[in-house]
N, C-alpha and C positions, 0 to 999 in steps of 0.2 A: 504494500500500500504506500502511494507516495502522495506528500501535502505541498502545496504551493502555495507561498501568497504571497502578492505583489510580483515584483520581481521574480519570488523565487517558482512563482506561476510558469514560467516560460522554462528556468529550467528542468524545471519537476517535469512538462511537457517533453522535453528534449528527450530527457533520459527514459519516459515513460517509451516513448518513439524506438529510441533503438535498444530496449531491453522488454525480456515481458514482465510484466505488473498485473498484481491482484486487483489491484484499482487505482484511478488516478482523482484526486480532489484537489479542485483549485478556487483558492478564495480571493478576490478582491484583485483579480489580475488581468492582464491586457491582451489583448488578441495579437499585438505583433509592436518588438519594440521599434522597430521603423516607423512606424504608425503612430509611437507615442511619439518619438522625436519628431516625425515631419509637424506633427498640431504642434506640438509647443514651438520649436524655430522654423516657420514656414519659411522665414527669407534661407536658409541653410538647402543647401542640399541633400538633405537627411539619408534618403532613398539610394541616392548615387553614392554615396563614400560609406554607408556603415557598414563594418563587416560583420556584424554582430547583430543577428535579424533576429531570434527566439519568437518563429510565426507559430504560436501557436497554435490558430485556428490551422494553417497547411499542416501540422504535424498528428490533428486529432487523427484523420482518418487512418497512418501508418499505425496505430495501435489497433494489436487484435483485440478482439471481444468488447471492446468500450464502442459505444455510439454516443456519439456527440453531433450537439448542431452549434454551428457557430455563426446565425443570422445574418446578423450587422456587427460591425465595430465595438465594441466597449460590451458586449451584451450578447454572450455565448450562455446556452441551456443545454442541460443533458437530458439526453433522453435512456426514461428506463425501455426494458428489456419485455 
C-alpha cells in the first residue's frame, strides 16, 4: 500500500507505475507537476525545460488492477471495482 500527499502524490504515482502495489492513495495532490508550474509562472516556459514531469494522471492507467479517472486538472476520482 502506498500514501501520497502533495508532492509526495506524484511520486507514490511513479513508483506505484513501475512496481506492483496493493493499492495506491493519494491525498491533496496534483495531476502533473508541469501543470502546476506552467499556472503559477505562465510567462516561464514550464512545459519546455522541466525534466521532472511526475504526470500523474499519464501514469494511472500503467498500474495493474487500480482504475482511476482523472477528469480535469486538479480533480482526479477513483473509481471502485
Amino acid at each position: 500500500m502506498l500514501f501520497g500527499e502533495s508532492l509526495g502524490g506524484g511520486v507514490a504515482s511513479e513508483l506505484a507505475a513501475g512496481t506492483r502495489v496493493g493499492g495506491l492513495i493519494l491525498q491533496s495532490t496534483f495531476t502533473s507537476l508541469v501543470e502546476v508550474g506552467a499556472e503559477l509562472f505562465p510567462w516561464l516556459p514550464v512545459r519546455w525545460i522541466s525534466s521532472i514531469r511526475y504526470d500523474t494522471c499519464a501514469r494511472l492507467p500503467l498500474m495493474s488492477k487500480l482504475k482511476f479517472s482523472c477528469p480535469e486538472p486538479w480533480n482526479w476520482t477513483p473509481l471502485m471495482k
